[in-house]
C-alpha positions, 0 to 999 in steps of 0.5 A: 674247815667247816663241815659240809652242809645238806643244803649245798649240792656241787654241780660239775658241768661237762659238755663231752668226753669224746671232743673234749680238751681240743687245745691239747690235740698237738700233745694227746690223741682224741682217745688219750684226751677223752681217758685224760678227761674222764680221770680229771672228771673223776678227781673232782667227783672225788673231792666233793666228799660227802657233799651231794654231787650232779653232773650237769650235761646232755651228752649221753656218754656223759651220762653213763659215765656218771649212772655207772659211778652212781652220780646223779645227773641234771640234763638242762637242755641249754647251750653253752656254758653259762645258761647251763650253770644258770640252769642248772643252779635255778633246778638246784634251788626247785631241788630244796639247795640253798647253795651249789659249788660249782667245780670245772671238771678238768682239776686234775688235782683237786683234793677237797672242795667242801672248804668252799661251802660258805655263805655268800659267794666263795671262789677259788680262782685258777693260779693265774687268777683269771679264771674261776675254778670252783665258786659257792653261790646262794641258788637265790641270789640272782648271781650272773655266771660269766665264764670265760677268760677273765671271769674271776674279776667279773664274777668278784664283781659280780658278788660285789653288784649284789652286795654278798660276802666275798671270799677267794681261797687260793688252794693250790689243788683246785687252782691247777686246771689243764688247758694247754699242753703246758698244763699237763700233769708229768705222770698223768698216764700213770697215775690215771691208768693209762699205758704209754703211747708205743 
């Protein structure tokens, strides 16, 4: 595994705590959603390591939770998913990084993510290989984000349109993300601190 480089920096975008996860509302309350979502948000924190992290969002619950845990944040201002990671890497580039990783916030177990710090474009796509989980970008690479269902090809193709290296690691830790009430992990509630429902 290559050590982790200061002229990467992880971006972890979350939009909100409190509306966050509505696909898991036939299984978990609003309150058990949000506690869910702050710990997964927490895992990924964790896995960065020693790398620098920001929080990319304009919620201001968002925000506390970041500043209280001592993660910095990047308020962007955009709407949607894509123009706020293509914002947010383009003020990662003006910050001196050469790349970002960029880690959804819903892994919950997600262990290590320097072993995606490489050069060209890196990418660890979810276990069903349609999604893409983490990816590692050069911040001046023009790379076009394409987020949504079947995103791992397009953005495997996207790398391919600009003629960059391309690496897929399967790690099973970061190809485990939560959508669906299926996805859960079975002790979730006790490994996040989180009592039963009475």
């Amino acid at each position: 595994m290559q050590s982790p480089s200061a002229d990467t920096v992880v971006l972890i975008p979350i939009r909100s705590f409190t509306d966050a996860k509505s696909r898991l509302a036939g299984a978990l309350d609003a309150d058990d959603r949000r506690r869910l979502s702050m710990w997964m948000a927490q895992q990924v924190v964790h896995a960065a390591g020693n790398l620098p992290t920001r929080i990319v969002t304009d919620d201001t619950g968002v925000i506390e939770w970041a500043r209280a845990r001592r993660v910095e944040v990047l308020t962007i201002g955009a709407r949607g998913l894509n123009p706020s990671v293509a914002a947010a890497v383009h003020r990662a580039s003006d910050l001196g990084f050469g790349r970002v990783i960029v880690a959804h916030a819903d892994l919950p177990a997600a262990a290590d993510l320097t072993g995606l710090d490489r050069a060209g474009v890196c990418i660890a796509p979810d276990r069903r290989r349609d999604g893409s989980n983490v990816m590692c970008v050069p911040t001046d690479s023009g790379f076009e984000f394409a987020y949504g269902a079947g995103s791992f090809a397009r953005h495997c193709a996207e790398a391919h349109r600009l003629g960059l290296p391309l690496t897929i690691v399967d790690d099973d830790s970061l190809a485990w993300d939560v959508d669906d009430p299926c996805d859960l992990p079975d002790d979730w509630r006790a490994v996040a601190g989180v009592p039963e429902p009475r």
